[in-house]
ROLOMI-408751 format. One record per residue (C-alpha): x, y, z; residue in three letters. Coordinates in steps of 0.02 Angstrom, whole numbers, padded with zeros to 5 digits, always signed. Each point is the difference from the previous one (the first is absolute). Layout:
XYZAla ...
This chain:
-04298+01247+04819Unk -00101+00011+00166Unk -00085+00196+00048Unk -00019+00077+00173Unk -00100+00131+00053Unk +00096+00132+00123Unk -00097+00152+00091Unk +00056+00166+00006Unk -00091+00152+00044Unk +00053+00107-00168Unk +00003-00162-00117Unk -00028+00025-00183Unk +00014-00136-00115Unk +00189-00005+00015Unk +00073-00159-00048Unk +00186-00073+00062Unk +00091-00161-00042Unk +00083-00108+00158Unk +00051-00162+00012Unk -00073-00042-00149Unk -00175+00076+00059Unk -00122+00102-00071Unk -00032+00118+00165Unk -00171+00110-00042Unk -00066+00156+00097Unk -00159-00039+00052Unk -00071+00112-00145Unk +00090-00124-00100Unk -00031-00142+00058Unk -00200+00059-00008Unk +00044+00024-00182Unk +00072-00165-00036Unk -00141-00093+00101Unk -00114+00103-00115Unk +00067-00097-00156Unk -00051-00172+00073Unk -00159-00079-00007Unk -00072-00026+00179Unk -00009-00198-00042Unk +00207+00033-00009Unk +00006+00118+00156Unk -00067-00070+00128Unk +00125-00149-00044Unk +00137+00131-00013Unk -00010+00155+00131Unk +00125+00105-00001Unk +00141-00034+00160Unk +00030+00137+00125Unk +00180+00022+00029Unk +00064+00080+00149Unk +00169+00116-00002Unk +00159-00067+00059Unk -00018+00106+00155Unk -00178-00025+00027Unk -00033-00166+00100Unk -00142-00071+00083Unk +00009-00033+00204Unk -00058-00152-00024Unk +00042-00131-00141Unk -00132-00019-00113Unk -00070-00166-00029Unk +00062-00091-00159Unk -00184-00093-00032Unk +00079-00067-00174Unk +00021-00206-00032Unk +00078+00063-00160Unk +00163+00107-00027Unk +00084+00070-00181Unk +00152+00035-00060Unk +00018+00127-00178Unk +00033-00146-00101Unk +00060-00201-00004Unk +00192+00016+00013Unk -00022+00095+00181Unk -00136-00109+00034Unk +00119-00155-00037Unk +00150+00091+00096Unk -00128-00011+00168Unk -00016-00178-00025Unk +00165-00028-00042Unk +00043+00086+00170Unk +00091+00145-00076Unk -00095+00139+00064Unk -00138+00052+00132Unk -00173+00008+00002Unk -00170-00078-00013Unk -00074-00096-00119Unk -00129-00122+00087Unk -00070+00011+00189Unk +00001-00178+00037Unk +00182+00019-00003Unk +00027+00163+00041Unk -00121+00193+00043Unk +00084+00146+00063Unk -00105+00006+00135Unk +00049-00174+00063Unk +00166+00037-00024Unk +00017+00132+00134Unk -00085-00118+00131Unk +00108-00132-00045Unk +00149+00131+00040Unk -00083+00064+00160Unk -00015-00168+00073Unk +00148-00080-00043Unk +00091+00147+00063Unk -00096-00017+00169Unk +00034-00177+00011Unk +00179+00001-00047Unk +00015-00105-00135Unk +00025+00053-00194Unk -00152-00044-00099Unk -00177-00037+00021Unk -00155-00073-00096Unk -00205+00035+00041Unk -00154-00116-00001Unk -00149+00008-00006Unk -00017-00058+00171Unk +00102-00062+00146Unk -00016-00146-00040Unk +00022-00023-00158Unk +00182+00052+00052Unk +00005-00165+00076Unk -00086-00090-00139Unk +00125+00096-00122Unk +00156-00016+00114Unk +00008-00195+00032Unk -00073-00045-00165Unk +00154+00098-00106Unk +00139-00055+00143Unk -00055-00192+00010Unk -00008-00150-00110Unk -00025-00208+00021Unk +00084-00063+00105Unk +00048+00164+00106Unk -00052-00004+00180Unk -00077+00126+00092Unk +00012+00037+00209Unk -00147+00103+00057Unk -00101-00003+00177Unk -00150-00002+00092Unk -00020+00167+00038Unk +00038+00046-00171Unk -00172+00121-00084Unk -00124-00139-00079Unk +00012+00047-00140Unk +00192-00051-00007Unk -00052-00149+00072Unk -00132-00058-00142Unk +00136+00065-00135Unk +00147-00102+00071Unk -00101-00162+00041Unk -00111-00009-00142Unk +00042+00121-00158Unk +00189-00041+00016Unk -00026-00204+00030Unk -00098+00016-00156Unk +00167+00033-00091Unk +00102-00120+00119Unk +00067+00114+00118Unk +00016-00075+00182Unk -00032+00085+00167Unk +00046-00014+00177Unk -00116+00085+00121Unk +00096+00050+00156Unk -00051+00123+00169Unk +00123+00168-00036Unk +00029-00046+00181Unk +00077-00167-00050Unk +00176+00061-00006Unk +00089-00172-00015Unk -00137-00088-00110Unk +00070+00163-00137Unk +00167-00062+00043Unk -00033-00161-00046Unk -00124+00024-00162Unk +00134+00109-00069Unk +00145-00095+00022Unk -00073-00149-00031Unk -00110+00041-00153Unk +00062+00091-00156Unk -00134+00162+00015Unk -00030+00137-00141Unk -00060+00108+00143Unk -00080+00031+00157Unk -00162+00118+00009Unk -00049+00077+00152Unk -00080+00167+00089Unk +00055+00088+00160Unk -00113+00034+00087Unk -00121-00132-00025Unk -00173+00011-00062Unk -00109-00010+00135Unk +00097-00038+00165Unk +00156+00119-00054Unk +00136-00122+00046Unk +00170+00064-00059Unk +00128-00096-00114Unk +00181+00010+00033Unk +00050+00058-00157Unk +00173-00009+00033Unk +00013-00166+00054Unk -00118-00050-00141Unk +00090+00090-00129Unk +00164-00067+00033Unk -00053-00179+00014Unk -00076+00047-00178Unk +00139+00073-00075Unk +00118-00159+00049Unk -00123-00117-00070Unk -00011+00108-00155Unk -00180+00031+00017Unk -00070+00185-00048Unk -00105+00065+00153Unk -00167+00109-00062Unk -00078+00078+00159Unk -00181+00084-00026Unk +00061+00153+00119Unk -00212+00064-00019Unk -00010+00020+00185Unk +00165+00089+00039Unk +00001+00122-00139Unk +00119+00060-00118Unk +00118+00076+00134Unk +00022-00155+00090Unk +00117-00153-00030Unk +00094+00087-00140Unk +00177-00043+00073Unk -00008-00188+00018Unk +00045-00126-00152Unk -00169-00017-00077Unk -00001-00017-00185Unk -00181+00036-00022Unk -00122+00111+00075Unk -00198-00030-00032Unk -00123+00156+00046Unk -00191+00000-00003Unk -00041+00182-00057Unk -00144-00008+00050Unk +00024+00022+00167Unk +00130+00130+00083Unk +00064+00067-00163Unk -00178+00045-00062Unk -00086+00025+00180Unk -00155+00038-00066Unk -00090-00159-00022Unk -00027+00061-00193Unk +00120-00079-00120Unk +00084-00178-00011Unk +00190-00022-00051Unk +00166-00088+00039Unk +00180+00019-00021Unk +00143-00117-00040Unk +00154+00077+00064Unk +00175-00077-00009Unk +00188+00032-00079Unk +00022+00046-00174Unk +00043-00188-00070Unk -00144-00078+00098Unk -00132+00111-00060Unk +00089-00010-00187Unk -00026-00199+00000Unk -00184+00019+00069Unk -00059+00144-00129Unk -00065-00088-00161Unk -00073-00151+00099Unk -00091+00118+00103Unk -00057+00111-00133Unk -00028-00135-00111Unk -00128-00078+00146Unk -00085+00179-00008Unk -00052+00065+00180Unk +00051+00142-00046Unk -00059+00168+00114Unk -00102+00145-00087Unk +00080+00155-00024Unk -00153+00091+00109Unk +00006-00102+00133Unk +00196+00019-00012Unk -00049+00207+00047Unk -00105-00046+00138Unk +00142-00115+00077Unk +00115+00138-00023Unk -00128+00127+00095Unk -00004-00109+00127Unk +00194-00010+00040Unk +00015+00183+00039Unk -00105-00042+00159Unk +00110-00169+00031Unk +00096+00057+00139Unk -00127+00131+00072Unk -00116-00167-00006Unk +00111-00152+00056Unk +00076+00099+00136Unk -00198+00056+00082Unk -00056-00197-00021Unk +00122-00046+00067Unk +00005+00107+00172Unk -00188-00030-00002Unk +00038-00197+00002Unk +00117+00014+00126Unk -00126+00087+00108Unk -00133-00112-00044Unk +00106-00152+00031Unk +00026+00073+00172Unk -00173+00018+00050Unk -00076-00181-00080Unk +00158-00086+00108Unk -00070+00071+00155Unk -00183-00054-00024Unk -00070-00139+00080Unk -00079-00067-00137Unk +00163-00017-00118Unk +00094-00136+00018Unk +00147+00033-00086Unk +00068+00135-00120Unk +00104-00002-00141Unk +00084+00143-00035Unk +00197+00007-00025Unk +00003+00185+00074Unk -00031-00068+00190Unk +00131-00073+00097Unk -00092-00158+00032Unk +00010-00056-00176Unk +00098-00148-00022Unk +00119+00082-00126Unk -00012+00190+00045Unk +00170+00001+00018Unk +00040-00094-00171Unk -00128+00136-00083Unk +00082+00163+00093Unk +00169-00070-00063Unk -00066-00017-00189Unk -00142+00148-00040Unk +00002+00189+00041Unk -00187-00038+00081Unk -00116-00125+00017Unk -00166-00010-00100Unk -00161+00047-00013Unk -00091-00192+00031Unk -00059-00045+00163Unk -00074-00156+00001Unk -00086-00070+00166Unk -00032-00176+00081Unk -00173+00046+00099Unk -00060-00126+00132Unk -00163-00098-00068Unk -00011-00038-00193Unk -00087+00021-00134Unk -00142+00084+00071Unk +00093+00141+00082Unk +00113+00052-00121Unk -00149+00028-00128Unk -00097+00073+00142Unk +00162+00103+00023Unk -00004+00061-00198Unk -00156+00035-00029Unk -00013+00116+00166Unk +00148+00116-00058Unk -00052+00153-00066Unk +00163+00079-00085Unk +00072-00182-00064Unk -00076-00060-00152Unk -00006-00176-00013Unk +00083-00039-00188Unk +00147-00087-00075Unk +00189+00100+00004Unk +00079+00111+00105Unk +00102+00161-00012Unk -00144+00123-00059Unk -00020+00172+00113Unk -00134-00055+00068Unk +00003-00171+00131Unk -00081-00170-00053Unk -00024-00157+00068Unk -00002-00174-00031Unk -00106-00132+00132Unk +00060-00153+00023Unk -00150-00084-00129Unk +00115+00093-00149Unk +00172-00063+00076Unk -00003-00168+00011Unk +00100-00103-00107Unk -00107-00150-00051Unk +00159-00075-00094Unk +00126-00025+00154Unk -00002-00195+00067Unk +00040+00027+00196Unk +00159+00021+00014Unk -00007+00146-00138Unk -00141+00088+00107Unk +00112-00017+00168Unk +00147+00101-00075Unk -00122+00119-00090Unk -00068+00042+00169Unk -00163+00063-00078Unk -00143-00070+00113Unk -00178+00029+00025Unk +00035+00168+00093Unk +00123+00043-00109Unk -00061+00207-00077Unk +00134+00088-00091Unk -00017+00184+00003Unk +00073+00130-00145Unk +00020+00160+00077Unk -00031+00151-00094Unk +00041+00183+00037Unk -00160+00065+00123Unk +00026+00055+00160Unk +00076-00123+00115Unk -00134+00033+00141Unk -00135-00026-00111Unk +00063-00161-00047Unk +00024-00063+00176Unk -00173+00064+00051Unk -00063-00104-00149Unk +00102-00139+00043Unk -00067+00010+00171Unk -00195+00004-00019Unk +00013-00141-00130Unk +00098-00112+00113Unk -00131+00049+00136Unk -00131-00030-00134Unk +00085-00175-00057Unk -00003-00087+00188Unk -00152+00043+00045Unk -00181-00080-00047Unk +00024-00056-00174Unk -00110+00092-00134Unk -00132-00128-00092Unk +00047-00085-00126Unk +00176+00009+00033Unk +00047-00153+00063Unk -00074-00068-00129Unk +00084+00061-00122Unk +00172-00008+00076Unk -00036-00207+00015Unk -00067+00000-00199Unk 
């Protein structure tokens, strides 16, 4: 029979019986405790109950691996499925659980699973869904780390690959009518240049060939993209949803039967997310929206300004009308992003010069924190693409993507503007150097 502890401010050493509790007044419980030898106690402290009508503001944190049940039958009925609860947190934590509801909610869809990391829900998504023999279509502008997983971790285990441009409309035609798939993997927008997929015409090509479509929707958000045929959704928690820069996490959110088949694989591969970090995640989402929809008008701004300098070449950003699929991206998200990445003139050399002169970006991996980071071209290049790869990737020597965080949008223009200032003017020593080793 478990104990608990409750306050009151006239307790005696009342006792009552519920639900098969012992429920002690604190004088009580003091008296119970007393009984124990401290080798016992501080293995068994007493738990503080709170009334039925008494609730916390915010949900506590459930830092337990382990759960228990008042004996084996009810332990056996959770396993059996016959009744709720919690019995191990590699499958299952409270606190998990209502992030997994919050999300999935957001997103649309019925269920959803967390990692560790964002991507180990890539890892942990195409290692439960594919097998030998399957075949896999994913693109150029796909994340890296998508990349490495489909084209080495999954030929390990005999899974093919086709390696298209998301702008290659008919070459996913032909791929998916013309090779059986298990499913196409791809993000909108892209990771660095922010192209944007048509998800519709992907998704229905897909769904004829009988191919499931996963789309890491990281960049758009939870609110975006929830209304097209996409079976499964991939999210990096560790940017927008957390915000903070302070806590790692994904989600793997999809219908009911989907996430069903992928549980015990995925649990059984372990990534799974700690209950702690789980309450920082959820922190984070009640700033999502105040968040998402500041970065965002601060890209657009931003955008704006670097497409007028002389200095810029070319800017990607899907929220100006000069973007080669602003229309497609107006027609399929509520707004457009918080990534601006650049093409400046020069190489190398200016867009470090350009990074290290900026004063409020800090140059680091990620995007989506509050505050606005950069990445110079030195930390973008992909060393893996053969030349036709690197054309449709449009990343080049110039190429500086730019995560924009929440500060004051003419702050981060007058930064902008003194390090492009700073970047095409006399080079600092030792610069070029570097930028060549």
């Amino acid at each position: 029979m478990n104990w608990i502890a409750t306050w009151h401010p006239d307790s005696a050493a009342s006792v009552a019986a519920c639900s098969g509790q012992m429920v002690l007044s604190m004088r009580g419980a003091l008296h119970y405790c007393s009984r124990m030898k401290h080798t016992t106690l501080v293995n068994h402290p007493p738990d503080v109950a709170l009334p039925a009508d008494n609730r916390p503001l915010v949900a506590p944190v459930y830092q337990s691996v382990k759960f228990s049940f008042d004996d084996t039958g009810e332990t056996l009925r959770y396993l059996r499925g016959e009744r709720p609860g919690f019995y191990y947190s590699r499958t299952s934590n409270p606190t998990l659980l209502q992030l997994q509801l919050l999300l999935s909610q957001l997103q649309g869809r019925d269920d959803c699973l967390l990692t560790a990391s964002g991507v180990a829900t890539i890892a942990a998504t195409l290692l439960s869904l594919c097998k030998q023999g399957d075949h896999v279509l994913a693109f150029v502008e796909s994340y890296g780390p998508t990349r490495y997983i489909v084209q080495h971790l999954l030929a390990k285990y005999g899974v093919t690959h086709t390696l298209l441009s998301i702008e290659d409309l008919a070459g996913i035609e032909r791929v998916l009518h013309g090779t059986p798939t298990r499913l196409v993997i791809f993000e909108s927008p892209t990771n660095p240049v922010t192209k944007i997929a048509d998800i519709e015409h992907l998704t229905t090509h897909a769904r004829r060939a009988g191919a499931l479509t996963v789309l890491d929707n990281t960049f758009a958000g939870f609110h975006n993209h929830g209304a097209y045929d996409i079976d499964i959704f991939l999210h990096s928690l560790t940017k927008y949803a957390s915000g903070h820069g302070d806590v790692m996490g994904g989600a793997i959110i999809a219908r009911g039967e989907l996430i069903a088949a992928m549980r015990k694989d995925i649990v059984s591969i372990g990534p799974t997310l700690d209950p702690h970090a789980a309450f920082l995640i959820q922190r984070g989402m009640n700033t999502y929206f105040l968040r998402y929809e500041r970065q965002c008008a601060n890209a657009l701004a931003v955008s704006e300004f670097l497409q007028r300098h002389p200095s810029v070449r070319l800017v990607h950003y899907p929220g100006l009308p000069g973007h080669p699929q602003h229309q497609l991206a107006r027609r399929q998200m509520r707004d457009f992003g918080a990534v601006v990445t650049v093409q400046l003139d020069g190489g190398f050399e200016q867009g470090g010069r350009f990074a290290d002169s900026l004063k409020l970006f800090s140059i680091t991996p990620s995007v989506g924190s509050a505050e606005s980071l950069v990445m110079p071209p030195q930390l973008l290049a992909g060393n893996e693409f053969n030349p036709e790869q690197r054309a449709a990737s449009q990343i080049g020597r110039g190429t500086v993507r730019l995560s924009i965080g929440i500060e004051d949008a003419d702050d981060l223009i007058q930064d902008l503007e003194q390090a492009l200032a700073t970047a095409f003017d006399s080079p600092e020593p030792g610069v070029s150097e570097l930028a060549r080793g």
